[in-house]
C-alpha atoms as an extended CHARMM CRD file, in Angstrom:
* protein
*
       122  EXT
         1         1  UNK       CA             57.1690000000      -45.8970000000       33.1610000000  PROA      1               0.0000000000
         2         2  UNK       CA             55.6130000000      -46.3400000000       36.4120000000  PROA      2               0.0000000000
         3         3  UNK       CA             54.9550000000      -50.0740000000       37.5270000000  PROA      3               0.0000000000
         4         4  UNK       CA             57.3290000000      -51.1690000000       34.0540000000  PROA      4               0.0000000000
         5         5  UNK       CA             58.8400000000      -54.4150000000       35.1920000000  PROA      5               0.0000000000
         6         6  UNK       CA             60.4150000000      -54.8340000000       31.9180000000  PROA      6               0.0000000000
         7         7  UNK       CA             61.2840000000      -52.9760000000       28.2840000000  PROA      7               0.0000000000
         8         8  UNK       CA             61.1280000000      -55.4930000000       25.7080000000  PROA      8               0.0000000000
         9         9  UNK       CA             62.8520000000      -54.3040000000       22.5890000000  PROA      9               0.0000000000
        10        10  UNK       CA             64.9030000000      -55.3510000000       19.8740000000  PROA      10              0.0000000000
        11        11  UNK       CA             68.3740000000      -55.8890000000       19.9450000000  PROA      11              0.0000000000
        12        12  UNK       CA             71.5050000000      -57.6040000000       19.1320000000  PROA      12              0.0000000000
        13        13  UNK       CA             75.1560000000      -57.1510000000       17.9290000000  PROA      13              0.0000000000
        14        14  UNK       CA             73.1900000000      -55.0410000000       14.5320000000  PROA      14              0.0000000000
        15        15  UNK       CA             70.9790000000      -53.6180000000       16.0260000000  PROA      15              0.0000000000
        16        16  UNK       CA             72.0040000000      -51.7960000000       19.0370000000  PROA      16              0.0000000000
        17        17  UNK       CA             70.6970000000      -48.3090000000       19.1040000000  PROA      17              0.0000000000
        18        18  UNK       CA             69.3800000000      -48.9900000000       22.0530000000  PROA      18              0.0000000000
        19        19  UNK       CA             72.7120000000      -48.5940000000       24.3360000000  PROA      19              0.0000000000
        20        20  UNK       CA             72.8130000000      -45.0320000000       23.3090000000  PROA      20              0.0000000000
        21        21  UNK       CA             69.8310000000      -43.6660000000       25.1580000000  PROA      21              0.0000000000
        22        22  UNK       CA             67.4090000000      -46.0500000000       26.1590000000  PROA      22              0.0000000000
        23        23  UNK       CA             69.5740000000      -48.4250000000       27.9270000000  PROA      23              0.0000000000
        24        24  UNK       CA             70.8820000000      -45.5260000000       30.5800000000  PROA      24              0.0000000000
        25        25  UNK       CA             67.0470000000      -44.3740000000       31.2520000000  PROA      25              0.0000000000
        26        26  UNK       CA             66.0210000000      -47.7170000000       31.6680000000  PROA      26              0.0000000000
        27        27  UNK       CA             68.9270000000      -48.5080000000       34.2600000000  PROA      27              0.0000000000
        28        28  UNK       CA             68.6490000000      -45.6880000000       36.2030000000  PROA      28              0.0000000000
        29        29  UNK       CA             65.2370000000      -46.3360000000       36.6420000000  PROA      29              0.0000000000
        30        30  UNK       CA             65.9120000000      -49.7130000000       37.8920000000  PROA      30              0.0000000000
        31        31  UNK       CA             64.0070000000      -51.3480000000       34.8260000000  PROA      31              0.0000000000
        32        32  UNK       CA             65.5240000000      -54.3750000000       33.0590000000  PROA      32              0.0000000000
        33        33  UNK       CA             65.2160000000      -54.8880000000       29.3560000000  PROA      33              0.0000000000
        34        34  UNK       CA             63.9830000000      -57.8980000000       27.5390000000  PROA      34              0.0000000000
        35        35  UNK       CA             66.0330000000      -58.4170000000       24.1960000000  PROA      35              0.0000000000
        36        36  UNK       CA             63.5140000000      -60.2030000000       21.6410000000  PROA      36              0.0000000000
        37        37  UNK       CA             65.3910000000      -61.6820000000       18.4100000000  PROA      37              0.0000000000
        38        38  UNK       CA             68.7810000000      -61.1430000000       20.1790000000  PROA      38              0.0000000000
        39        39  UNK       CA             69.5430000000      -63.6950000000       17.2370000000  PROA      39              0.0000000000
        40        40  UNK       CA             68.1520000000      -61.4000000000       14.3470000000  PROA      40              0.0000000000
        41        41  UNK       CA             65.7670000000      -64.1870000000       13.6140000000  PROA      41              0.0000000000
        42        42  UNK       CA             68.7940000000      -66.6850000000       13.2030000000  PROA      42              0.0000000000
        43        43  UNK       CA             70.5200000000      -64.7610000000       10.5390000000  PROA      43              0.0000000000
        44        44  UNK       CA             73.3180000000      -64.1220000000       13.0120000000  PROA      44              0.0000000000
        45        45  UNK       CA             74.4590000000      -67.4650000000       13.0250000000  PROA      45              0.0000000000
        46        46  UNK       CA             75.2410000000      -67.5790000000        9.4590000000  PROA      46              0.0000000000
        47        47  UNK       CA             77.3930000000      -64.7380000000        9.5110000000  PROA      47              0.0000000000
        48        48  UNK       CA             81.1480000000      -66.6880000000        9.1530000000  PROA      48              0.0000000000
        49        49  UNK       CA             82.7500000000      -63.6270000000       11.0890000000  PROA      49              0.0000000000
        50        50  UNK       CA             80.6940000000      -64.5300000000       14.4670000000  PROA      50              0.0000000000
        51        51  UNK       CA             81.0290000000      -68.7020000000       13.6880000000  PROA      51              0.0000000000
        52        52  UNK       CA             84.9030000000      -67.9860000000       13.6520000000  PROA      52              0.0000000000
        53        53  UNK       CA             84.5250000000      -66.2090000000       17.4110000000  PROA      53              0.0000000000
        54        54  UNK       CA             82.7740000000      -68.5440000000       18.4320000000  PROA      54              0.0000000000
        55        55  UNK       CA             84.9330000000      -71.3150000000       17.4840000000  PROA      55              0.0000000000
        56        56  UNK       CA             87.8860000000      -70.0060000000       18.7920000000  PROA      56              0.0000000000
        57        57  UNK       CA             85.6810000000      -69.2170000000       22.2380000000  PROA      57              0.0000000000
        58        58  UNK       CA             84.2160000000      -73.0280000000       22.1500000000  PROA      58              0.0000000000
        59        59  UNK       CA             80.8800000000      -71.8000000000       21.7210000000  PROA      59              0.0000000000
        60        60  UNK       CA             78.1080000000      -72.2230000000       19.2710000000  PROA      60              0.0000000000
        61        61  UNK       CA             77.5410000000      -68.9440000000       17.3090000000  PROA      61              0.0000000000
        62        62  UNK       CA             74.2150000000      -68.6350000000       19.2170000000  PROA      62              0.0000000000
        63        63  UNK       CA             75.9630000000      -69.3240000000       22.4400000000  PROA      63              0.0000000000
        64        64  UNK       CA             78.5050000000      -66.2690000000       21.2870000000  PROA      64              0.0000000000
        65        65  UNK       CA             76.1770000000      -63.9670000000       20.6040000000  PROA      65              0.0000000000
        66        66  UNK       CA             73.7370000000      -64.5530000000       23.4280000000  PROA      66              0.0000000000
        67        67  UNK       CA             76.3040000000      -64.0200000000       26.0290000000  PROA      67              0.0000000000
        68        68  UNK       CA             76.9920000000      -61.3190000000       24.5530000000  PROA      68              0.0000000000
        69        69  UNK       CA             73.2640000000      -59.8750000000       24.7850000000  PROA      69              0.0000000000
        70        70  UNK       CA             73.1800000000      -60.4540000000       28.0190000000  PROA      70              0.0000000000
        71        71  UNK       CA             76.5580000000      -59.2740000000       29.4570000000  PROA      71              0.0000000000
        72        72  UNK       CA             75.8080000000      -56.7890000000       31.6070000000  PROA      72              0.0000000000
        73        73  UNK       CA             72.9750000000      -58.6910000000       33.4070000000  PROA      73              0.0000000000
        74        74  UNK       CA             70.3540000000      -56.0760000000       33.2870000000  PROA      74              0.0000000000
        75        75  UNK       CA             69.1400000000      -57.4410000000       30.1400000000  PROA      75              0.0000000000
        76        76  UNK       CA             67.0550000000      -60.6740000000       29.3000000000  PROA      76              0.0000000000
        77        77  UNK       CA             67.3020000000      -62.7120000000       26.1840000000  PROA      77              0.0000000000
        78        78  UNK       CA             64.2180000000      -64.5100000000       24.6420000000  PROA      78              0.0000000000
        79        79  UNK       CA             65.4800000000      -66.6720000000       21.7120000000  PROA      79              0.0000000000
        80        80  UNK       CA             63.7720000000      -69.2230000000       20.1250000000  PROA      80              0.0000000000
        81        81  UNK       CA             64.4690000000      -73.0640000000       21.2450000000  PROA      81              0.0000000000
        82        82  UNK       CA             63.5390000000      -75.7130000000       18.4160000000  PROA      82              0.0000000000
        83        83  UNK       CA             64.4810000000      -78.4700000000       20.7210000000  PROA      83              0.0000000000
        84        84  UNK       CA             65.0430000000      -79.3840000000       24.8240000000  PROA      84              0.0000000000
        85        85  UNK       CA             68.8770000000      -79.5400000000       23.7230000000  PROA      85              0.0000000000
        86        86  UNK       CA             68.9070000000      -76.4930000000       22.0000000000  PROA      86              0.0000000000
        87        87  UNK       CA             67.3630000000      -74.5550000000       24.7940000000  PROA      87              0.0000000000
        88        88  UNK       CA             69.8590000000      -76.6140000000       26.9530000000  PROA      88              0.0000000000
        89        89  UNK       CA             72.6620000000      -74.9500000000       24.7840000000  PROA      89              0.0000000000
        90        90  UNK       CA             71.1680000000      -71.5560000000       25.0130000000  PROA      90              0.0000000000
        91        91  UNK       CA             70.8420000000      -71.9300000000       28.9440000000  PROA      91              0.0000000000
        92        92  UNK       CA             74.3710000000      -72.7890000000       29.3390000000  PROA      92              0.0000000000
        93        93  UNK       CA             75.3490000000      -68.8310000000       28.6940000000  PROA      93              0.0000000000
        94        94  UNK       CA             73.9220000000      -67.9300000000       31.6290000000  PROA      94              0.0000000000
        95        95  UNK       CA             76.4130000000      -66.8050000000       34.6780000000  PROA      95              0.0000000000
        96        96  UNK       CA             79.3580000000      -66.8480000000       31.5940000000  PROA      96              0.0000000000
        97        97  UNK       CA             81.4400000000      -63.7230000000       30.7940000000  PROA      97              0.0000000000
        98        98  UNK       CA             82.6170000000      -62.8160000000       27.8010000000  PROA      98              0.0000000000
        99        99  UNK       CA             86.6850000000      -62.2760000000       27.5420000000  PROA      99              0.0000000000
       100       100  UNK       CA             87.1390000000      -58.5600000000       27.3150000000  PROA      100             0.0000000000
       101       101  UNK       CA             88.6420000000      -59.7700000000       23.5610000000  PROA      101             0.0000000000
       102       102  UNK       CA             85.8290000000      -61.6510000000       22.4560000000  PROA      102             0.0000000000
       103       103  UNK       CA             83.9550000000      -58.1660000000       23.3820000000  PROA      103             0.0000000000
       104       104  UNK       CA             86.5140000000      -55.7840000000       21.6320000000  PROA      104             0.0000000000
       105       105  UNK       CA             85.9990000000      -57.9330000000       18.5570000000  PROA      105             0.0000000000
       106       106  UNK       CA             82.1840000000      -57.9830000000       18.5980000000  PROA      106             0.0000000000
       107       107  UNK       CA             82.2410000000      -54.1170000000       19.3650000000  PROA      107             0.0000000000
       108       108  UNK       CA             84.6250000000      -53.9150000000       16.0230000000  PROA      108             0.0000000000
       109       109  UNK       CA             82.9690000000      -56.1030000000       13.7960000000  PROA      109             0.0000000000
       110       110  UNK       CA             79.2820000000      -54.4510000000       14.5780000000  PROA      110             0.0000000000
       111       111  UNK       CA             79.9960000000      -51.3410000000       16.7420000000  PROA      111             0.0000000000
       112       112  UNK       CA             77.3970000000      -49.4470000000       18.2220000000  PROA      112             0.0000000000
       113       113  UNK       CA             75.5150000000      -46.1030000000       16.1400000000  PROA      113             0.0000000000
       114       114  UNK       CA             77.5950000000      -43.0550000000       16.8460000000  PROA      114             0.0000000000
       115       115  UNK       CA             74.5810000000      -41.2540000000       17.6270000000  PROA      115             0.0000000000
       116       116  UNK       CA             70.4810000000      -41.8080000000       18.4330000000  PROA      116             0.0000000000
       117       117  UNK       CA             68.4960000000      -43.5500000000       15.8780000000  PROA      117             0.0000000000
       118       118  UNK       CA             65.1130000000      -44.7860000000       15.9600000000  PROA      118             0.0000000000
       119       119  UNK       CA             63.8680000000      -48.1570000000       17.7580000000  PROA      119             0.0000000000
       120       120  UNK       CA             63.5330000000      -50.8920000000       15.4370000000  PROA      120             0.0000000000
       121       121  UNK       CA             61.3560000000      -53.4880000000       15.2660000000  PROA      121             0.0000000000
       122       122  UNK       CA             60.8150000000      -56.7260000000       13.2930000000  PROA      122             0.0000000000
C-alpha cells in the first residue's frame, strides 16, 4: 500500500470485520481508514436499542453511533448530511469520547466477529 493515504471501507457497529485484521495492518502502517455508511445507509437510526443509548447519552442516534465510528481517531467518517444543521449535528461528535459504558453496551449489543470474515460492501 505504498503512497495509500487512506482505506476507505465499510463499517459500523454491524459491520465490523474490519477490527479483526485490517484495522491492525492499516495502523501499523500509519494509514487511516475512511468509514463510508458508518450509518448503514440510515438503518441504524431506527434501531430502538441505539435511540435508547443515545437518549440516555443526550445524543441523536446518529450522533451515538458516529462517535462511536470514530473513537479511536485513526478512522474517518463520511455520512450523508441532508441539511447545513444536520451536518452541524454530525460535526459536533468530533473531539467527543464515548463513556467506557456507552462503549461496553455498543460492543454487547453488536460485538465484533469472533474471527476473519470477508470485507463487505454496499
Amino acid at each position: 500500500m505504498r503512497g495509500c493515504a487512506t482505506d476507505q471501507v465499510l463499517y459500523n457497529p454491524i459491520r465490523r470485520g474490519p477490527e479483526l485484521d485490517l484495522f491492525p495492518m492499516l495502523r501499523s502502517r500509519g494509514i487511516p481508514v475512511m468509514a463510508y455508511s458508518p450509518l448503514e445507509q440510515a438503518r441504524l437510526l431506527d434501531d430502538p436499542r441505539l435511540q435508547a443509548l443515545a437518549a440516555d447519552s443526550g445524543l441523536t442516534a446518529a450522533q451515538l453511533v458516529l462517535a462511536w465510528v470514530i473513537r479511536d481517531g485513526d478512522v474517518l467518517a463520511i455520512p450523508k448530511a441532508g441539511s447545513v444543521a444536520h451536518a452541524r449535528q454530525n460535526a459536533a461528535v468530533l473531539g467527543m469520547t464515548l463513556p467506557a459504558e456507552v462503549r461496553a453496551e455498543i460492543d454487547r449489543l453488536f460485538p465484533a466477529p469472533r474471527r476473519p470474515v470477508p470485507l463487505e460492501m454496499l
